[in-house]
C-alpha positions as CSV (number, residue, x, y, z in Angstrom):
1,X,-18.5,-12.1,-0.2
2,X,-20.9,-13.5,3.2
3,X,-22.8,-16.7,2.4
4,X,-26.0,-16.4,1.3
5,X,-28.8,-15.6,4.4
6,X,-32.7,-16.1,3.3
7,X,-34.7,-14.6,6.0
8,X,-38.8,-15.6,5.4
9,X,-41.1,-13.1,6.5
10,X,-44.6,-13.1,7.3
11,X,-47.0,-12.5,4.1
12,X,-49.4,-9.4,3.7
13,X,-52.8,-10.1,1.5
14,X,-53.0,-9.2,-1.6
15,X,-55.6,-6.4,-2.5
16,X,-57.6,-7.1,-5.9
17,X,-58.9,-4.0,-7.9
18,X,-59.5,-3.7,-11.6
19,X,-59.9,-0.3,-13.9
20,X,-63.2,1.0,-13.3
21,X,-65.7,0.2,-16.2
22,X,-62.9,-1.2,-17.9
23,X,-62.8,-4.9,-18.7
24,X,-59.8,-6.7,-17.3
25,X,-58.4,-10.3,-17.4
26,X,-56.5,-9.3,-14.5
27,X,-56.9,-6.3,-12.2
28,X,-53.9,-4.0,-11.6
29,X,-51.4,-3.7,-8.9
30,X,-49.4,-0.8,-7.9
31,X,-46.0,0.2,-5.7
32,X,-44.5,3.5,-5.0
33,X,-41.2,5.1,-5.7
34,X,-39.4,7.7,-3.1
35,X,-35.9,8.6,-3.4
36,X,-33.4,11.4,-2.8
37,X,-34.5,12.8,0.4
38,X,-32.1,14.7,1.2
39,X,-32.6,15.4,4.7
40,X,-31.8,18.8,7.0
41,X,-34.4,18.6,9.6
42,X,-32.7,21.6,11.7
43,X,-32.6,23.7,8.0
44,X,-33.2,27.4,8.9
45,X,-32.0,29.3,5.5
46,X,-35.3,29.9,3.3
47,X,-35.2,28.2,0.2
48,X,-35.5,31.6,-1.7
49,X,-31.1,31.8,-0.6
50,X,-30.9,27.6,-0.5
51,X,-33.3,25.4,-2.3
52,X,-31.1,22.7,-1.3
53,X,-32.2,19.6,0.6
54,X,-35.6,18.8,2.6
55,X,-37.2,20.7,5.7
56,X,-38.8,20.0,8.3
57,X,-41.9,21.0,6.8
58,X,-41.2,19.9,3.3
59,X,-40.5,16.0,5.0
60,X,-43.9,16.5,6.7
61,X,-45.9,17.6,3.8
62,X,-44.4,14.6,1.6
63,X,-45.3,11.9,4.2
64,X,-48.3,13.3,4.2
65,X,-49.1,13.3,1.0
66,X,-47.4,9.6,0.5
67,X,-49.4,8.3,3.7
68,X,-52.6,9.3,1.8
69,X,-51.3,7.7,-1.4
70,X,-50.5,4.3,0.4
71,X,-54.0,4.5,2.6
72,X,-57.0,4.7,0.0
73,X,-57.7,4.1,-3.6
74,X,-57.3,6.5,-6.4
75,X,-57.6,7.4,-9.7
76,X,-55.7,9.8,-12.7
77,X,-57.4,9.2,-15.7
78,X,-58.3,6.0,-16.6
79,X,-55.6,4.6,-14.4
80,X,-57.0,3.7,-10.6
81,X,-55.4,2.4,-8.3
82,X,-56.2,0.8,-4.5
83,X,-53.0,0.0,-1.5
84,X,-49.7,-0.5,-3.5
85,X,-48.4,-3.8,-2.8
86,X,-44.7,-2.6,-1.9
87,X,-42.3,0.6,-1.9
88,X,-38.8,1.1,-3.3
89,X,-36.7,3.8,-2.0
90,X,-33.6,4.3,-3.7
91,X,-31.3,6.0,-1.5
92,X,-30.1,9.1,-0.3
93,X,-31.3,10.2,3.1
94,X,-29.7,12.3,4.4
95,X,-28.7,16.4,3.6
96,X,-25.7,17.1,1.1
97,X,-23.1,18.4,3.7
98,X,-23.3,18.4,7.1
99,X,-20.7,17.1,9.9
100,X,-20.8,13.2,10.8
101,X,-23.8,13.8,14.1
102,X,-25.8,15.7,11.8
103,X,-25.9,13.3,9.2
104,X,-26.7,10.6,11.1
105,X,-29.3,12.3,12.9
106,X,-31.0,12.8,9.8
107,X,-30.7,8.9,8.8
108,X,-32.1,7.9,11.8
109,X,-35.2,9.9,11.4
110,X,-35.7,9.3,7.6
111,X,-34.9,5.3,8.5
112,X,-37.6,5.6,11.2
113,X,-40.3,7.5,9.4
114,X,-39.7,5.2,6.6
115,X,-40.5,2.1,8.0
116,X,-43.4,3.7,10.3
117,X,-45.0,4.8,7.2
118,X,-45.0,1.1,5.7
119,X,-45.4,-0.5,8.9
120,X,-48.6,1.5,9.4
121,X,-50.2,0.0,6.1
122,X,-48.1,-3.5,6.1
123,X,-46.6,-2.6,2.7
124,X,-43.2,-3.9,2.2
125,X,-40.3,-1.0,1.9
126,X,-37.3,-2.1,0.1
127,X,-34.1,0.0,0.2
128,X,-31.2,0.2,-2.2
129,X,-28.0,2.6,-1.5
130,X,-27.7,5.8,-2.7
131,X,-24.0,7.8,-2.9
132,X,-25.2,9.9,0.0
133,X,-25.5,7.1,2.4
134,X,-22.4,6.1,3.0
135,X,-21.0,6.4,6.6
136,X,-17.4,7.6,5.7
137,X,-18.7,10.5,3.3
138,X,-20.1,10.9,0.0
139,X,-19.0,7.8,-2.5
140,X,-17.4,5.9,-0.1
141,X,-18.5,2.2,0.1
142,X,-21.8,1.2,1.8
143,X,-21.9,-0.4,5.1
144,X,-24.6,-1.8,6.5
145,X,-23.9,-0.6,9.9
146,X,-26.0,2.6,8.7
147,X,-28.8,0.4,10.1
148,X,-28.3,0.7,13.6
149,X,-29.6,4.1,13.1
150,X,-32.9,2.6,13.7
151,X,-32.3,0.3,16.7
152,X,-33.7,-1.5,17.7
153,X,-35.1,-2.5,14.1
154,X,-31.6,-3.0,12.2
155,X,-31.6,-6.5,11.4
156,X,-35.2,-5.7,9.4
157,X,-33.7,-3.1,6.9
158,X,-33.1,-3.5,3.7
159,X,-36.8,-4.8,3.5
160,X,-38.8,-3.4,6.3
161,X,-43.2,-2.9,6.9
162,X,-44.0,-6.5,7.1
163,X,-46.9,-7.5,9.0
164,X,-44.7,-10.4,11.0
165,X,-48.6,-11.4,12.9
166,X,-49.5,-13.4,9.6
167,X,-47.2,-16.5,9.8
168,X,-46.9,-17.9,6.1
169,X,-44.1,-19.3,4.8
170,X,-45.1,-18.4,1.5
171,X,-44.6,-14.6,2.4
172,X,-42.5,-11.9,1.3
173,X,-38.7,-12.7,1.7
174,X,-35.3,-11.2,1.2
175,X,-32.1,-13.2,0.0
176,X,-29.1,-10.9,1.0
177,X,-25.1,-11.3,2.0
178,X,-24.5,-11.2,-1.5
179,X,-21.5,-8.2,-2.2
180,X,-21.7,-4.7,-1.7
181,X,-25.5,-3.7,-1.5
182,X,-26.6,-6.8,-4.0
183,X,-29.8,-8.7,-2.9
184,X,-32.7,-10.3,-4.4
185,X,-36.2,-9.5,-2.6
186,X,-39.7,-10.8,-3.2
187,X,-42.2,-8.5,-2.0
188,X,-45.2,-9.9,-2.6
189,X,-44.4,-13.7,-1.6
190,X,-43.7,-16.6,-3.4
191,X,-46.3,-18.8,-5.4
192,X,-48.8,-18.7,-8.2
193,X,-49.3,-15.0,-9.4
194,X,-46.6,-13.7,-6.9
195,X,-43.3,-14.6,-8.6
196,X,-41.9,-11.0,-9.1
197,X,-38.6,-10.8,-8.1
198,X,-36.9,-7.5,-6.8
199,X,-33.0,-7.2,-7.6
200,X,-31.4,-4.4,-6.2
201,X,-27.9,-3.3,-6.7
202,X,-25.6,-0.5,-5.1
203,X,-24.7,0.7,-9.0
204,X,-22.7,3.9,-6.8
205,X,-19.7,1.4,-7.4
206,X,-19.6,1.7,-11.0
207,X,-19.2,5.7,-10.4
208,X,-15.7,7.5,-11.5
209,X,-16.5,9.1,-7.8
210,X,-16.8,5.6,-6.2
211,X,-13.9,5.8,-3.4
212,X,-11.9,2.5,-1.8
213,X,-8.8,4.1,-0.3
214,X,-7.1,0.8,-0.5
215,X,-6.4,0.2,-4.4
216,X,-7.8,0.5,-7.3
217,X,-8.1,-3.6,-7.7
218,X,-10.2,-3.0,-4.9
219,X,-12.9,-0.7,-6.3
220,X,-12.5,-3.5,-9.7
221,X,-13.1,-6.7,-7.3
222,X,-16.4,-4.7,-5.9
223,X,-17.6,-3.8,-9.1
224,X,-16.8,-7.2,-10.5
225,X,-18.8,-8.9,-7.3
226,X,-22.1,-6.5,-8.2
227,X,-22.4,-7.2,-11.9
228,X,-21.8,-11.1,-10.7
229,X,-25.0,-11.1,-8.7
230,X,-27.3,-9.6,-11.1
231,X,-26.0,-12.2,-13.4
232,X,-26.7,-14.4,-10.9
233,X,-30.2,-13.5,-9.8
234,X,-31.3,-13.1,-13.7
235,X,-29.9,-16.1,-14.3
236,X,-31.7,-17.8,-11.2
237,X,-35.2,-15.8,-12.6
238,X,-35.3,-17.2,-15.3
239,X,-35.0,-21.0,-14.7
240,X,-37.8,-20.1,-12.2
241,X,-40.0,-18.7,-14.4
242,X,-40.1,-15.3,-12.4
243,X,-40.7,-11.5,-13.8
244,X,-37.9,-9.5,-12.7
245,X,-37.4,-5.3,-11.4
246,X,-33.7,-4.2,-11.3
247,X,-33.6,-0.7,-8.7
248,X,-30.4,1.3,-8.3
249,X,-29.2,4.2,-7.5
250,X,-27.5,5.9,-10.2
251,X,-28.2,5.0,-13.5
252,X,-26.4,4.0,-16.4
253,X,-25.6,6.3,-19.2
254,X,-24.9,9.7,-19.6
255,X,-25.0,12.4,-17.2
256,X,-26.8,15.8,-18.9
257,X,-25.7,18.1,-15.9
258,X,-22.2,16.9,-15.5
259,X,-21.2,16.2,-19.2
260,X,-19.9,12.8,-18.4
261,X,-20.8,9.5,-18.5
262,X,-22.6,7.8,-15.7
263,X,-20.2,4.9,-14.6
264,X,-16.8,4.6,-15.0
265,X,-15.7,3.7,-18.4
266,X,-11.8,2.8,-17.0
267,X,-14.1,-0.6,-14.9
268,X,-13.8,-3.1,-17.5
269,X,-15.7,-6.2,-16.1
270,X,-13.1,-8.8,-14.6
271,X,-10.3,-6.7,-16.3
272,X,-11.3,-7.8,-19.9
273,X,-12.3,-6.3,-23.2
274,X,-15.8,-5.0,-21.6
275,X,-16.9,-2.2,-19.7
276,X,-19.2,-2.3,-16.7
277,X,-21.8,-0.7,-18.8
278,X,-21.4,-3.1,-21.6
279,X,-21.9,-6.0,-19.4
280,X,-24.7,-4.7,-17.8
281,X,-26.6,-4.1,-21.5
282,X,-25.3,-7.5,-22.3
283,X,-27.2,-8.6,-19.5
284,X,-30.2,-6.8,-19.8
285,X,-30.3,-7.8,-23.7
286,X,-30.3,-11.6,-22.7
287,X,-33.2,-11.6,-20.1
288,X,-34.8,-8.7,-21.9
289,X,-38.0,-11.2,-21.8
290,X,-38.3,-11.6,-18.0
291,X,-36.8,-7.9,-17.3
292,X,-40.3,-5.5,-16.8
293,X,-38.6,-2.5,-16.3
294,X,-35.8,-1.2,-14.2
295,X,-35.8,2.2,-11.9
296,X,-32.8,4.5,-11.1
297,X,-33.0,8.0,-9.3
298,X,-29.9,10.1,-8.6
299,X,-30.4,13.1,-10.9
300,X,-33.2,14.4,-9.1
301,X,-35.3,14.7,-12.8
302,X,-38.3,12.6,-14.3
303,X,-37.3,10.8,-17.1
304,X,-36.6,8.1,-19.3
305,X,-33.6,6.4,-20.4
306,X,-33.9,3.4,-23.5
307,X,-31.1,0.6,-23.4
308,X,-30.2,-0.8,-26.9
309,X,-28.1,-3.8,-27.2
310,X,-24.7,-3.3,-29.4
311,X,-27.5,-3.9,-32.8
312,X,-28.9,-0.9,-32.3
313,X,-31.9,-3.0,-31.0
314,X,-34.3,-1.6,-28.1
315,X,-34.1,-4.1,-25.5
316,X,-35.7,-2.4,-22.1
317,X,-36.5,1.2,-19.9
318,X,-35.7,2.8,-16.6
319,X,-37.5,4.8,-15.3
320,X,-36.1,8.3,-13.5
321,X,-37.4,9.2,-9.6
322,X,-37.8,12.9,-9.1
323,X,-36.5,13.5,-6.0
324,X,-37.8,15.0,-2.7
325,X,-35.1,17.3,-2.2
326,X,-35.8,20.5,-5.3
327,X,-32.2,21.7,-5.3
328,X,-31.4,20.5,-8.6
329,X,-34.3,23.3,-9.5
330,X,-37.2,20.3,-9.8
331,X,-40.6,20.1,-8.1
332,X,-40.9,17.7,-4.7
333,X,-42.2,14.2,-6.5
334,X,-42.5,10.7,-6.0
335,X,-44.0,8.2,-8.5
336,X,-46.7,5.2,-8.4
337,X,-46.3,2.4,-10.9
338,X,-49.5,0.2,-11.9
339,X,-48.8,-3.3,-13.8
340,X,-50.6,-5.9,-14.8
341,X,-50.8,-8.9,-11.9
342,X,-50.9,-11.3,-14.7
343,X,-47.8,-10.4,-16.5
344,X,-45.9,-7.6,-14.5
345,X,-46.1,-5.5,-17.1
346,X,-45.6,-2.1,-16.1
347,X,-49.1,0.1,-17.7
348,X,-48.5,3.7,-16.2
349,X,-46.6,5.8,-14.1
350,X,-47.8,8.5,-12.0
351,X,-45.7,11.3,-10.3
352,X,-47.2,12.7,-7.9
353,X,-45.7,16.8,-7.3
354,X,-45.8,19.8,-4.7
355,X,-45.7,22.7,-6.7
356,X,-42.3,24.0,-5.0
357,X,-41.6,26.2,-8.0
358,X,-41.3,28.9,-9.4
359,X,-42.3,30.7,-5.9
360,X,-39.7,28.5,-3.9
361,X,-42.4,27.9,-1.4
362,X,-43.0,24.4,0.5
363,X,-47.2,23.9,0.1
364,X,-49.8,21.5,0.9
365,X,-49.1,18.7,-2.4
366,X,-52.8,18.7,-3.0
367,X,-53.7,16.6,-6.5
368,X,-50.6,17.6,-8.1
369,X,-50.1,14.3,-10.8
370,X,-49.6,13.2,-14.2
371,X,-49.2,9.9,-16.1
372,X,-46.9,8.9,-18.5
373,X,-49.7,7.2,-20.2
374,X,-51.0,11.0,-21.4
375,X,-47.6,12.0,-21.6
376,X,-46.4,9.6,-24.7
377,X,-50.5,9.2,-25.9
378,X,-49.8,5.4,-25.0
379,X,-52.2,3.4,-27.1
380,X,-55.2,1.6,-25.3
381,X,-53.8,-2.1,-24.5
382,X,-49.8,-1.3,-24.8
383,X,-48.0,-2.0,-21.9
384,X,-45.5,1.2,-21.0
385,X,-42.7,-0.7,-22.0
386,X,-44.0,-1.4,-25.3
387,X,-45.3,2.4,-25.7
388,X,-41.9,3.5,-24.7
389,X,-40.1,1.3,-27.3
390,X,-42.3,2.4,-30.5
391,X,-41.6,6.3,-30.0
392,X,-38.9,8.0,-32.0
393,X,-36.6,9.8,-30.0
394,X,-38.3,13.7,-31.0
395,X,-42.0,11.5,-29.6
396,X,-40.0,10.7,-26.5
397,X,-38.6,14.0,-25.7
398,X,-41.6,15.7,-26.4
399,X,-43.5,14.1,-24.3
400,X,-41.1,14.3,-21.6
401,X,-39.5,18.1,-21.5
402,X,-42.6,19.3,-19.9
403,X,-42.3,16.9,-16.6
404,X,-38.6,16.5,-16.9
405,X,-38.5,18.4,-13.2
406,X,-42.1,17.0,-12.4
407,X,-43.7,20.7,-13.9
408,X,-40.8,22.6,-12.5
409,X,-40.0,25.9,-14.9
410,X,-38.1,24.0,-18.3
411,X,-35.0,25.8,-20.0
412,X,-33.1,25.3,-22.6
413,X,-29.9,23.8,-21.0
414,X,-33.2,21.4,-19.3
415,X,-33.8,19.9,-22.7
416,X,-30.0,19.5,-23.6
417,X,-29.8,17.6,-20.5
418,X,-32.6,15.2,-21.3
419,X,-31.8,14.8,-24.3
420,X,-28.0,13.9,-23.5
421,X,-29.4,10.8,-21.4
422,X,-32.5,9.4,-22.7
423,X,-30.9,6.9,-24.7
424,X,-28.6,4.3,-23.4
425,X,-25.9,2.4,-25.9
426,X,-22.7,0.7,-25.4
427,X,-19.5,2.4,-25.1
């Protein structure tokens, strides 16, 4: 494991905005989710014969539509919103299958466009791995050197779109070197009303897929190393009094399209009694208090997924990122999260949606959105998290089918799927 690096970067103000007509202790802040991107910018087969991956013009209508969202205020609802403070994109960039120039090719320009889009605005882009970004192929182990597709800007990623003019030392930050994709970020500085912490981890190595061609002790001395530094970070968190957002990739549990479980339940953390995914809900349980909410992608759906300790005891949320690419037969979507600046407290999420299908057709994304606020009939004042807890499992689901591919066409085998994964409990 490389010795810890902090790298300071130059702060971007904070914007202040409150629910219109609404009164407020605190107003709201906001940051966007993008993942699964999937791109084929030479794609010439019509999505009618291949829905698979993103276009040319599919890519521009998104950034588009995402450039408008980071620009200018808004509003669904009750819920408004002004300039998100940061971005999280969870990885995978480039196009399913395609030969080693392609792929990279398509890197380089999601990597560029990426950071252009939040360099334009000065919002903070954080990136965690997905199992599509590997180098060596699909599941293989993340290298860093994926960067250099954006030379000369490499040694900015994984947090790139800071406004480096402003000087403070009190500005957003990154603390990386820490295993295989582990690193804790703060994206809105450090200080008095600032102290969320980002931790993102490259969860691919908890995957059955996950591929080390040395040895299998290999793969468990990864695995081992990731769940160590979220221990770490939590651990560090909360001695500091800091709010804390875990991103990943692929998300723990079960996997409603494949039948099987997320992570690998032969990983048993430092070759004892417990799995991966025991660990990490033993983790979760014990700084459920400063944990706000977490956010996985990877399936391509909406959704939610509930973690319960080994009690049976509701303990914390992810939340599911659509993904840009509709081949898994769900609409083109990203999400916007609002939270309380006070306490972190997540109190909506938005996904915002082209309306790809059923027509297969790449459009304009106009106002395409919902909230899970009107979703779940959130109570006035509950934060999302406590929302989410109170509902009974028919509530959640309920609630949920209808966006499950962000107001793609729902079948049957769709609400098997969901309801396979929603809930989260040890093996």
């Amino acid at each position: 494991m490389n010795n810890l690096l902090t790298v300071k970067i130059a702060c971007i103000p904070l914007l202040i905005f409150g629910l219109s007509g609404t009164p407020v202790t605190s107003p709201p802040g906001s940051f966007l989710l993008i993942s699964d991107i999937h791109l084929s910018v030479d794609k010439t087969a019509s999505y009618d014969k291949d829905p698979n991956d993103t276009n040319k013009e599919l890519w521009d209508f998104t950034r588009e539509k995402i450039n408008e969202v980071l620009s200018g205020r808004g509003s669904l609802g009750k819920t408004k919103w002004k300039k998100p403070s940061f971005i999280l994109f969870l990885g995978d960039m480039p196009l399913h299958k395609g030969d080693a120039a392609t792929t990279r090719k398509n890197d380089s320009i999601v990597m560029h466009d990426l950071r252009e889009i939040a360099e334009k605005v000065h919002c903070p882009l954080l990136y965690v791995p997905g199992n599509n970004d590997s180098r060596k192929g699909d599941y293989f182990p993340f290298d860093p050197g994926i960067f250099g597709m954006d030379h000369p800007f490499e040694n900015e990623w994984p947090m790139v779109g800071i406004d480096t003019t402003k000087g403070r030392p009190d500005g957003p930050r990154i603390i990386r070197g820490m295993g295989a994709g582990c690193y804790s970020a703060f994206p809105l500085g450090i200080g008095p009303g600032r102290n969320l912490r980002i931790i993102g981890i490259n969860s691919v190595v908890f995957t059955p897929a996950y591929y080390m061609k040395d040895s299998h002790e290999q793969v468990q001395s990864v695995a081992d190393a990731e769940l160590d530094c979220l221990q770490k970070q939590l651990r560090q968190a909360d001695s500091l009094g800091q709010k804390v957002l875990v991103a990943m990739h692929v998300p723990p549990g079960f996997d409603g399209f494949k039948k099987s479980d997320m992570w690998d339940t032969n990983l048993r953390y430092h070759n004892g009694n417990k799995t991966m995914l025991n660990e990490f809900l033993d983790l979760v349980k014990q700084y459920h208090q400063i944990i706000v909410g977490m956010v996985g992608s990877h399936t391509h759906m909406d959704g939610i997924r509930k973690l319960y300790d080994a009690d049976h005891q509701f303990t914390s949320f992810m939340l599911s990122v659509p993904g840009i690419d509709p081949g898994h037969g769900n609409n083109p979507a990203f999400k916007l999260v609002t939270y309380d600046k006070n306490s972190f407290e997540w109190e909506n999420a938005i996904t915002f949606y082209d309306p790809f299908y059923p027509a297969k057709t790449v459009q304009d994304w106009g106002d395409n959105a919902y909230g899970l606020r009107d979703q779940f009939s959130c109570p006035a004042g509950s934060s999302l998290r406590q929302c989410i807890g109170s509902l009974s499992d028919s509530l959640l689901e309920k609630g949920l089918l209808p966006v499950y591919k962000a107001k793609a066409p729902i079948t049957g085998k769709d609400a098997e799927e969901m309801h396979s994964s929603v809930n989260v409990r040890p093996d």
